[in-house]
N, C-alpha and C positions, 0 to 999 in steps of 0.2 A: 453644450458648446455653441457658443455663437459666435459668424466673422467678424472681423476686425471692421470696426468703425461702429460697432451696435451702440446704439445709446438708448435707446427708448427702452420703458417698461416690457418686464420678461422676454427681452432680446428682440421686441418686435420693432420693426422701423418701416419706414415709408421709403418709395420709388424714388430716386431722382426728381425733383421739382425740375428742371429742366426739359423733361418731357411736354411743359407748356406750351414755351418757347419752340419748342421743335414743330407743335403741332400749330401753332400760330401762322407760321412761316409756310408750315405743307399746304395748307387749306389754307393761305391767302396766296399763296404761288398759284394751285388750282384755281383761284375763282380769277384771276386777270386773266390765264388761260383759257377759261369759257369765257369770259366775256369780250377779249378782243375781235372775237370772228362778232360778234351784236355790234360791237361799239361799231365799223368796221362797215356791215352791212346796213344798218339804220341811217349811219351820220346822214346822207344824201337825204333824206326824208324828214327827221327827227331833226336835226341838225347838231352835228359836233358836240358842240359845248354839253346841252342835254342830256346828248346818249356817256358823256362821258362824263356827270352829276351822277346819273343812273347807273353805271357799271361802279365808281369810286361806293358809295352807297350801297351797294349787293357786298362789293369786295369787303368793306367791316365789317355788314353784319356778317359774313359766313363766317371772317376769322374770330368775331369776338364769340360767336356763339360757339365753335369748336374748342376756343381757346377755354370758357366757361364750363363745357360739358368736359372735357380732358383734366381742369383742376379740381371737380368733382370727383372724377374717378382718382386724382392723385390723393385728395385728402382723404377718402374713406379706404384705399388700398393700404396693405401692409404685407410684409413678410418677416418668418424669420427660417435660420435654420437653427436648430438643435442637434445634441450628438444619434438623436433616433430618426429625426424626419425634416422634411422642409415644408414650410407651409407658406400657405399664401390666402388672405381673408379679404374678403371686400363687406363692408358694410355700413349702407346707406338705406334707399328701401328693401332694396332686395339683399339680404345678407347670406354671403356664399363664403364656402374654407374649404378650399383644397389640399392636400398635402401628399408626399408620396415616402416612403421610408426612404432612408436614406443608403441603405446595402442593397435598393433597389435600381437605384439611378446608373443609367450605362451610357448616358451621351449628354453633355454638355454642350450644344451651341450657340455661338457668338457671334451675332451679327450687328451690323451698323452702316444705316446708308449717311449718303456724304451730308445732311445736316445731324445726324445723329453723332459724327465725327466731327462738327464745327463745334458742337456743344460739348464734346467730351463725353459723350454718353454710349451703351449698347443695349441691345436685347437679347436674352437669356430665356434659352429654351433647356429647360432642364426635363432630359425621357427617361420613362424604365425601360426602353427596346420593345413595348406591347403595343402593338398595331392595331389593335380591336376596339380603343377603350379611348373618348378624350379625357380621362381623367390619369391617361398614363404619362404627362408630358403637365410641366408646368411653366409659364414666360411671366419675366419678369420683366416690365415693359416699359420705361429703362430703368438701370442703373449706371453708376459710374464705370466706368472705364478697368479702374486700378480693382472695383470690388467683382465688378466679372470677370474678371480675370483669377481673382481670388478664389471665387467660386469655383471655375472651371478645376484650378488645383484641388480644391480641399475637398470637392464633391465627388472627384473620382479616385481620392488619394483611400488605400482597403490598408487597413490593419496590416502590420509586419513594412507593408514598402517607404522606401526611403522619406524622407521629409526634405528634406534640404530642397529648392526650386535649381535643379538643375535646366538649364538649355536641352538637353536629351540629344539622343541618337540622333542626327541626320539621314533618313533615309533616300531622301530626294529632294531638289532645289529646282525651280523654273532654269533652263536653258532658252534663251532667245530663238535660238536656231528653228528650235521648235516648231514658229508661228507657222512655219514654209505648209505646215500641214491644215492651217486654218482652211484656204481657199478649196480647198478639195473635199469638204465635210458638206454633207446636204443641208447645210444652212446657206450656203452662197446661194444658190437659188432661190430657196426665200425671201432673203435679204433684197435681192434686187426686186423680187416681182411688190416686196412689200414698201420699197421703196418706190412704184411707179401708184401703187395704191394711195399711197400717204399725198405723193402731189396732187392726184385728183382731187384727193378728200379736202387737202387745205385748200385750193384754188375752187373749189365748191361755197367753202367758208363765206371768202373773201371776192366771191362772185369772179373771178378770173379763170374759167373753165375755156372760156372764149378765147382769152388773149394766149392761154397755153396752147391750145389747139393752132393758131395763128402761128403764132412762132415755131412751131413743129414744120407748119405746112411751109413757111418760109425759108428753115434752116432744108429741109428735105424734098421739097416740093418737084425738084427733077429726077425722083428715083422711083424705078416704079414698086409696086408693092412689094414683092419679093425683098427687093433691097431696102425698103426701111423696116422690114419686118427685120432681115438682117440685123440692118442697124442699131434699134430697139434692143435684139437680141443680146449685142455685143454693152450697148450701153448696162443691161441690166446685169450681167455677166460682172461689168467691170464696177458696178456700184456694189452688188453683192461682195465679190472680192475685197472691196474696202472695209466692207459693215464686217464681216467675217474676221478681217485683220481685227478690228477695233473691238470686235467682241473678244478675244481670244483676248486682247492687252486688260478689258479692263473684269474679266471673270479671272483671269492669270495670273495677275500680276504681284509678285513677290510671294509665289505658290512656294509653299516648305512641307514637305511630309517629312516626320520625324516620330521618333518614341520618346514616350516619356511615361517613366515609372510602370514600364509594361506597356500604355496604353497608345493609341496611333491619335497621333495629333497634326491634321492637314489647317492651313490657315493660306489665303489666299485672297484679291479682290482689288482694285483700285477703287471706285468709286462708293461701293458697295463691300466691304470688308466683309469676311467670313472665317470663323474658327472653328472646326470641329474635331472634338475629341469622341475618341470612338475606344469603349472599355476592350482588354483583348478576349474578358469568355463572351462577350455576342457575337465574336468572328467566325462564320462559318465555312468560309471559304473565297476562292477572286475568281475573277471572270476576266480573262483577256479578250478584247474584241475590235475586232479589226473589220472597221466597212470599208467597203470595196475602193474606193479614191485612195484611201487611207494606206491601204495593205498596199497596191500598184508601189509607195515608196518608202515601202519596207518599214511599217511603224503600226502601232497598237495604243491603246488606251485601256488602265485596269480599272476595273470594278471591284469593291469590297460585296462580300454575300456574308451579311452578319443581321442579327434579329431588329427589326424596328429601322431599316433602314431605308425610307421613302419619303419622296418628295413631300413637306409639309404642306406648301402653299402654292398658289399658282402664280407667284412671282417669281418664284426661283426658276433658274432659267437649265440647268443641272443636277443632274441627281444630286444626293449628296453622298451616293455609292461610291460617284467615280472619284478615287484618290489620283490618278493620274492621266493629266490630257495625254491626245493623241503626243508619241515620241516614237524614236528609233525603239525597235524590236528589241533589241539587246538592253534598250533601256527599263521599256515594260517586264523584258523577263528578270531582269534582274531586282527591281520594284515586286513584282508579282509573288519570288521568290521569297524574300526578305517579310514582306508582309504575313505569307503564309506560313513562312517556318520550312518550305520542303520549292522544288522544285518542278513540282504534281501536274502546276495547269500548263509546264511551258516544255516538258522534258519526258513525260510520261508517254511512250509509246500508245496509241491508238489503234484499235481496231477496227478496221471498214467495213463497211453494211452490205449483204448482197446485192447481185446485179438487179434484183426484181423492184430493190429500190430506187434506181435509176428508171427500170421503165415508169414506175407510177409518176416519176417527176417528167418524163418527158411528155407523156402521156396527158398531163394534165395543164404543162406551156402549150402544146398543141391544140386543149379543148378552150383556154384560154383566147388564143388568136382564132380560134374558128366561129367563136362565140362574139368576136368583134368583129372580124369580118362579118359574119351573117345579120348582124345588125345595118351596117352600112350596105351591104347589098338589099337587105328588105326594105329599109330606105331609100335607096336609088330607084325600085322599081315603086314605089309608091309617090314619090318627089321628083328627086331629078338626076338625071344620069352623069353630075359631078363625084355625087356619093358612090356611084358603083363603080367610079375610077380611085375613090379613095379606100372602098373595097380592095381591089387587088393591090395598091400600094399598101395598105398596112399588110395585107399577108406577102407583100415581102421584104417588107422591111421588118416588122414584128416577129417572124418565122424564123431567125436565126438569131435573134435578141431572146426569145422565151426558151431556145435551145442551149442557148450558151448560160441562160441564168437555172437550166434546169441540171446542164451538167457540173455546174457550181455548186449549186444547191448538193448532190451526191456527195459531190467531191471534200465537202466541207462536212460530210456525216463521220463520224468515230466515236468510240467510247473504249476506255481502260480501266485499269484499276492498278492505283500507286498505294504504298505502305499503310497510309493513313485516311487516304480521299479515295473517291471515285471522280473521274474524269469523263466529260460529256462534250461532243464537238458538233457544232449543226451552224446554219443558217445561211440564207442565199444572199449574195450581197455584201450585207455584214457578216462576217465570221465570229461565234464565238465558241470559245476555249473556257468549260466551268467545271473549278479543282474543288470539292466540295467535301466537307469532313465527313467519313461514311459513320463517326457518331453522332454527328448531327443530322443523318435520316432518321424519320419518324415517320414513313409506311412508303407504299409504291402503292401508283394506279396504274393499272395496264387496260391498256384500251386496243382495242383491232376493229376496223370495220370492215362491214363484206369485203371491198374490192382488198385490204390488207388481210383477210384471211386467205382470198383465192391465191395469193403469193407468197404466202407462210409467212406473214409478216405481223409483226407488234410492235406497237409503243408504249415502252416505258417513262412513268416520269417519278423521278425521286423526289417527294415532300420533305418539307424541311419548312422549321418555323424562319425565314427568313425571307428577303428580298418578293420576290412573286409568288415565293411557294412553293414552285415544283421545279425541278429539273431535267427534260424530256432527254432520251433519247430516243430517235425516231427513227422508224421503219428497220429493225432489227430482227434477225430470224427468231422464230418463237425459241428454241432451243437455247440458241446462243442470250437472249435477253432475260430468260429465265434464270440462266446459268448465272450471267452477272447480275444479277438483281441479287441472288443467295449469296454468291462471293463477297459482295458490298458490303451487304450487312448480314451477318450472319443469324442464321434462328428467327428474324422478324418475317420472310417469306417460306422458309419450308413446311412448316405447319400445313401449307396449303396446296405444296404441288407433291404429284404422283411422281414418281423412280419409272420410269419405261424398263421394261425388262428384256 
């Protein structure tokens, strides 16, 4: 069987020719943007006209020689699918054939930035869920539009399930309201310190480092340091807030979690389009998680814990775990639920961890602030007696920030066990909440070190072929984690523990 539009010989066809075009435009966009900081810096020397012969002249050749090296790769690229496998061949000098079965494939992804969307085109990442292997994952880089899409259907559609293209389940729709929780997420910060980065860098460019500085000292020049340090503070504050809104609209935008034919299909993006279908047996479990800005206004964000599910490239700016941004609580649980079939990661009674676990954590915010203090006092008596004022300022200001984040940290410790899953709760900060299918464990490591022996303490962490790998629970009585590590899974740890009599 081959999709709909095959014409070439034994079902094979070629990539979208449009990928030319696309790449023409990318890499002649790039090369005006390196060259405006030259054109820019030289004219004074060089003079205008010259430098701007010389940047026109760079900008064709880069586009025409990427535009030539891209038709090359389109004319000797092919794929097909068939009713066993999908393949995909390049051959020119080097001649390569990929392929992966096709009752192997468990995730379709669709993506398209905004000239890949002028053109009517996307990219197709087709995985078998194996994380060890690049030959588990195959892109098709582009095709049209209507035929990834096509794809996306037919390649996850299994013997017996419906055919008809229904819209599916709605699970979950963008709420606007939403956004209120962008500015509270540790990207605001970022945002603005990267935004005071980027000005330098460009007024660097453009030799104007001087005239920025200038206009600082003019708008601010009667405040003393403290207060523009203020100021500064507030400015970066309020541009991150912005960047943070703006992220959230354009990773967000027209976000849908839905089923379909079994399987979870999220699709979301403005500028940057993104589809992914995700089959339901690599689903191993969610993860509720809630950082600390986040939780103060009663809201969470879930995570899928299913095999092969990590970030591909370093442009994605998002897992492709999380099915759902930060929302109201009642939202994520109800999301969390639906996804996983039970209501394990949001509803399952918890157990809490002895007290001996709390002292290691306070125990260790303390050697944390004692170990920065003592730096800044060894530096005060070797430099200068500012440092050994900033000495007892950070121990006390520090000294009840490491205490509050250590009886966080406790506080956020549990572990249960629901019908189906096992339940794990930990992290300072961030809180998370992972409902995990106790058949999808595939062994435990337990780990104790001295200072966790001398308190009768262990960590356990359940492996699973999925997301990081393991799932801790931490600082737990030996008894009690022993206990639930057998109850989880049955028969894979008692072989190895002793019955106390």
């Amino acid at each position: 069987m081959t999709t709909a539009g095959s014409t070439a010989e034994n079902g094979w066809q070629q990539l979208h020719p449009k990928t030319i075009h696309v790449t023409a435009v990318t890499f002649g966009g790039l090369a005006v943007g390196t060259a405006a900081p030259f054109v820019v810096g030289f004219a004074e020397k060089a003079g205008l006209g010259l430098m701007l012969l010389i940047a026109l002249g760079g900008v064709v050749v880069v586009t025409v020689a990427a535009a030539l090296v891209d038709l090359m790769r389109w004319r000797h690229t092919s794929y097909r699918v068939t009713d066993e496998r999908v393949e995909l061949r390049y051959a020119w000098v080097l001649h390569k054939m990929r392929s992966v079965p096709r009752d192997r494939v468990r995730t379709v992804d669709l993506t398209a930035n905004p000239l890949q969307r002028v053109f009517g085109v996307a990219r197709v990442k087709i995985g078998t869920g194996e994380q060890t292997s690049e030959s588990s994952h195959l892109t098709l880089d582009p095709v049209s539009k209507a035929e990834a899409e096509l794809l996306r259907r037919e390649l996850l559609r299994r013997a017996g399930t419906a055919t008809a293209e229904t819209p599916g389940d709605e699970i979950a729709a963008l709420d606007w309201r939403w956004i209120r929780y962008a500015p509270v997420s540790v990207t605001t910060p970022i945002l603005g310190a990267a935004a005071f980065g980027a000005v330098m860098q460009v007024s660097e460019w453009f030799n104007l480092q001087g005239a920025v500085f200038r206009t600082v000292r003019d708008l601010f020049g009667g405040l003393s340091v403290v207060g523009l340090i203020a100021v500064l503070l507030v400015a970066a504050i309020v541009v991150g807030v912005i960047g943070s809104l703006g992220l959230f609209v354009e990773m967000w935008y027209r976000y849908s979690l839905r089923r379909e034919d079994g399987n979870l299909v999220m699709s979301r993006g403005l500028l940057n389009t993104r589809s992914l279908t995700l089959e339901r047996r690599r689903l191993r479990g969610v993860e509720v998680i809630e950082p600390l800005g986040v939780r103060t206004m009663g809201a969470a964000r879930v995570d899928v814990i299913a095999t092969g599910m990590r970030r591909q490239s370093d442009d994605e700016r998002t897992d492709p775990k999380t099915v759902l941004p930060a929302a109201p609580f009642a939202v994520a649980r109800r999301v969390a639920a639906d996804v996983l079939g039970s209501e394990a990661a949001t509803a399952t009674a918890v157990t809490g961890h002895p007290r001996a676990a709390l002292g290691r954590r306070v125990r260790w915010a303390l050697y944390c602030v004692l170990g920065l203090v003592a730096v800044f006092a060894v530096l005060g008596v070797l430099l200068t007696d500012v440092l050994l004022h900033l000495a007892w300022i950070a121990a006390v200001v520090c000294t009840p920030i490491a205490l509050f984040l250590a009886f966080e940290a406790y506080r956020n410790l549990g572990h249960g066990l629901a019908e189906e899953h096992l339940v794990t709760r930990y992290g300072v900060g961030s809180r998370r909440t992972a409902a995990l299918l106790r058949t999808g464990v595939i062994g435990w490591t337990i780990s104790s070190s001295p200072f966790q022996r001398r308190a009768g303490l262990v960590t356990i962490r359940a492996t699973t072929a999925a997301n990081k790998g393991a799932y801790p629970v931490y600082d737990v009585g030996v008894d009690e984690g022993l206990r639930f590590a057998d109850e989880a899974v049955p028969g894979l740890l008692r072989p190895f523990l002793e019955r106390r009599r």
